[in-house]
C-alpha positions as CSV (number, residue, x, y, z in Angstrom):
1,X,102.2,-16.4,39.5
2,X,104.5,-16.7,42.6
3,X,103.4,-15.0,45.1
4,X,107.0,-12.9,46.0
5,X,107.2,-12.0,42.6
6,X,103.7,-10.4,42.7
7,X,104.7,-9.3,45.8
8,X,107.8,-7.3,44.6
9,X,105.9,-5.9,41.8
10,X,103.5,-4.7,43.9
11,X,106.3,-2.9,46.2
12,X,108.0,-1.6,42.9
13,X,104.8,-0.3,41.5
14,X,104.1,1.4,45.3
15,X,107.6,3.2,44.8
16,X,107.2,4.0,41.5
17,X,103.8,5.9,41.7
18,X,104.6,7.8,44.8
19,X,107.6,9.0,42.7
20,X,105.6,10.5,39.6
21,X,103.4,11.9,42.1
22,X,105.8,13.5,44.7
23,X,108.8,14.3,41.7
24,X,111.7,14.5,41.9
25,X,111.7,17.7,44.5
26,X,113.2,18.9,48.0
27,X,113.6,22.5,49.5
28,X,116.9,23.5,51.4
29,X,118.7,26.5,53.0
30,X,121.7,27.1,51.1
31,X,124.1,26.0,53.0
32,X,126.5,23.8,50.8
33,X,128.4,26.4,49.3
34,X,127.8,29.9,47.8
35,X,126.1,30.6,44.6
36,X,125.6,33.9,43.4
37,X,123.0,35.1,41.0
38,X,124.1,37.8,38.1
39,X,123.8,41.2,39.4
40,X,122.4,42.4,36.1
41,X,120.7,40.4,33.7
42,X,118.6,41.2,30.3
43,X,115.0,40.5,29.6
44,X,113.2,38.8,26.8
45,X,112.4,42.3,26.2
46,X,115.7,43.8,25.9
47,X,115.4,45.6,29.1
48,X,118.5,45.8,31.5
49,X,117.3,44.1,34.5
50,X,119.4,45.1,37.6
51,X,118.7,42.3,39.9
52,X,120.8,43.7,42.5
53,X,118.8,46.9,43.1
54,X,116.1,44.5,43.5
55,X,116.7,42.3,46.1
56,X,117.9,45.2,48.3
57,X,114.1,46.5,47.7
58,X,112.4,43.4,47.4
59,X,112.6,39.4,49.0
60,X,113.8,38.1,45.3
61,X,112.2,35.3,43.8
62,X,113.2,33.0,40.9
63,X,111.1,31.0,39.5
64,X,112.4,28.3,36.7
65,X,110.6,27.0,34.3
66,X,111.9,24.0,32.6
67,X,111.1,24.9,29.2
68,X,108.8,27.6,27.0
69,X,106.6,24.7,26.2
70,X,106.4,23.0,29.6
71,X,102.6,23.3,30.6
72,X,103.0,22.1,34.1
73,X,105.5,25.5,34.3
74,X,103.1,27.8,32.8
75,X,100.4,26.4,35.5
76,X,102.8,27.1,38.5
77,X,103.3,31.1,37.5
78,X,99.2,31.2,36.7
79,X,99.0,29.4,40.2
80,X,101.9,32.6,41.4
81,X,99.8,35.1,39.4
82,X,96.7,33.8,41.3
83,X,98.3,34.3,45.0
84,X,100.3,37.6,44.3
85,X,98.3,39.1,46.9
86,X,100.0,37.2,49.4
87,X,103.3,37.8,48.0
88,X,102.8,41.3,48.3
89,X,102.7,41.4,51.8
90,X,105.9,40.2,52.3
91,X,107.2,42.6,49.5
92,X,108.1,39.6,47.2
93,X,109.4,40.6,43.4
94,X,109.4,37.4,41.2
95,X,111.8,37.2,37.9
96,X,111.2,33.8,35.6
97,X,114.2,32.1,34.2
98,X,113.8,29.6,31.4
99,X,115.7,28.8,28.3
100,X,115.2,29.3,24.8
101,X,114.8,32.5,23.0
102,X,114.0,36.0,23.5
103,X,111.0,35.4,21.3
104,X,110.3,31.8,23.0
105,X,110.4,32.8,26.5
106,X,108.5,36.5,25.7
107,X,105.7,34.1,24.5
108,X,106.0,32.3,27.2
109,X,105.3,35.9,29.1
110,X,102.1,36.9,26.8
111,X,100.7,33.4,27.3
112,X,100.5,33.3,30.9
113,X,100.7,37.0,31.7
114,X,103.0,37.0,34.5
115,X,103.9,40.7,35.2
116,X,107.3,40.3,36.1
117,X,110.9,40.4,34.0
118,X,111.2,37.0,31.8
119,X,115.1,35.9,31.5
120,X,115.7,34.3,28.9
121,X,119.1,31.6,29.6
122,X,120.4,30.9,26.2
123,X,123.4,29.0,27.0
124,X,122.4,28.5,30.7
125,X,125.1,30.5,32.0
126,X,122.7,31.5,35.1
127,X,121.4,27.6,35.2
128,X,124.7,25.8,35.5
129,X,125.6,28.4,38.3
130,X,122.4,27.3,40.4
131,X,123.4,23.6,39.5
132,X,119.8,23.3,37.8
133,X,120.7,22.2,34.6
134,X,118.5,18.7,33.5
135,X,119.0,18.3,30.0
136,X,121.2,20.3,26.7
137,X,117.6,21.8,26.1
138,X,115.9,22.0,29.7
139,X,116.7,23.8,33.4
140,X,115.1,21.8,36.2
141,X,112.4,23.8,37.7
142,X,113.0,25.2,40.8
143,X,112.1,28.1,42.9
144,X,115.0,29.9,44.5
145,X,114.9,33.4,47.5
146,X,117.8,35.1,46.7
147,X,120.0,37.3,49.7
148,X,120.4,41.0,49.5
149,X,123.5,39.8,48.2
150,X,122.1,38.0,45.5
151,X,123.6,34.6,47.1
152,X,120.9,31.9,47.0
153,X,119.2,31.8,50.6
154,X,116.5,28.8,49.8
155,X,115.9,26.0,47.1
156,X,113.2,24.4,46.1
157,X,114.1,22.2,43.1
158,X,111.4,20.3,40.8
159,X,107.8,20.4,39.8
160,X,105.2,17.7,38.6
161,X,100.9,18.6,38.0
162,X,100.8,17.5,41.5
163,X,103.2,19.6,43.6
164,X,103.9,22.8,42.3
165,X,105.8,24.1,45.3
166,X,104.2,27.7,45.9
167,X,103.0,26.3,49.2
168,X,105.8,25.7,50.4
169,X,107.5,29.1,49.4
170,X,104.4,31.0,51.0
171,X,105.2,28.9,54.2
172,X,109.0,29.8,54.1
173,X,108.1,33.5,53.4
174,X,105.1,33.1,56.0
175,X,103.9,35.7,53.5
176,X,99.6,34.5,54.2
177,X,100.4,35.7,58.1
178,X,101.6,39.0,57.4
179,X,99.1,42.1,57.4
């Protein structure tokens, strides 16, 4: 075989693995332009969720998940779950956004036990707003700090089994320093 075509392959393959292991994923300070998140939204539940009250108590987390049966999604809020300690200290409150069905994403709630409000984006109203919409079925998985004024304040978009991204949202939050 020539040896610049092996070469090139061997570049190409390079690329190509550092993309499946990185993703498809980058953080940002909202800066473009401003994107507000519903100031009341309802649960899987049924339950009236007023987001607004929330982030004026809490730093307001939304976490995506691409799907109810994405498995790398259920991992990340086990992987939250496992660190809410650290959350707390910076008086985080999480709500999870995914599409599907009230009964989809509620199972998606039993399964994984995540005690905070599941939304469930049925015609991803919310999703095309955050510009996180990847397919007719999926929202790209992301994890987003809202404002007091429910305007998006940081980004971080995608998720693979390799980079989940709650490391870099405990840095941003500093969160681990906080006693």
């Amino acid at each position: 075989m020539n040896k610049g075509i092996l070469k090139h392959r061997m570049k190409f393959s390079a690329i190509f693995f550092l993309g499946i292991v990185f993703g498809s994923s980058f953080e940002t300070d909202s800066a473009r332009k401003e994107i507000y998140f519903p100031a009341t939204v309802t649960s899987s539940a049924g339950k009236e969720i007023d987001v607004a009250a929330l982030a004026k108590a809490h730093i307001m987390i939304v976490v995506t998940i691409k799907a109810t049966w994405c498995p790398v999604c259920r991992q990340q809020l086990l992987r939250i779950k496992e660190q809410l300690g650290d959350f707390e200290k910076c008086n985080a409150s999480f709500l999870v956004l995914s599409p599907g069905s009230n009964e989809a994403v509620q199972e998606v709630k039993f399964n994984t036990d995540f005690p905070f409000p599941f939304i469930p984006d049925q015609n991803f109203s919310i999703a095309k707003k955050l510009d996180l919409i990847l397919s007719p079925e999926e929202i790209m998985p992301a994890i987003v700090i809202l404002n007091e004024d429910l305007s998006v304040k940081w980004i971080r978009k995608g998720r693979n089994a390799l980079n989940f991204g709650d490391a870099e949202l405990i840095y941003y939050l500093g969160c681990a320093n906080w006693i």
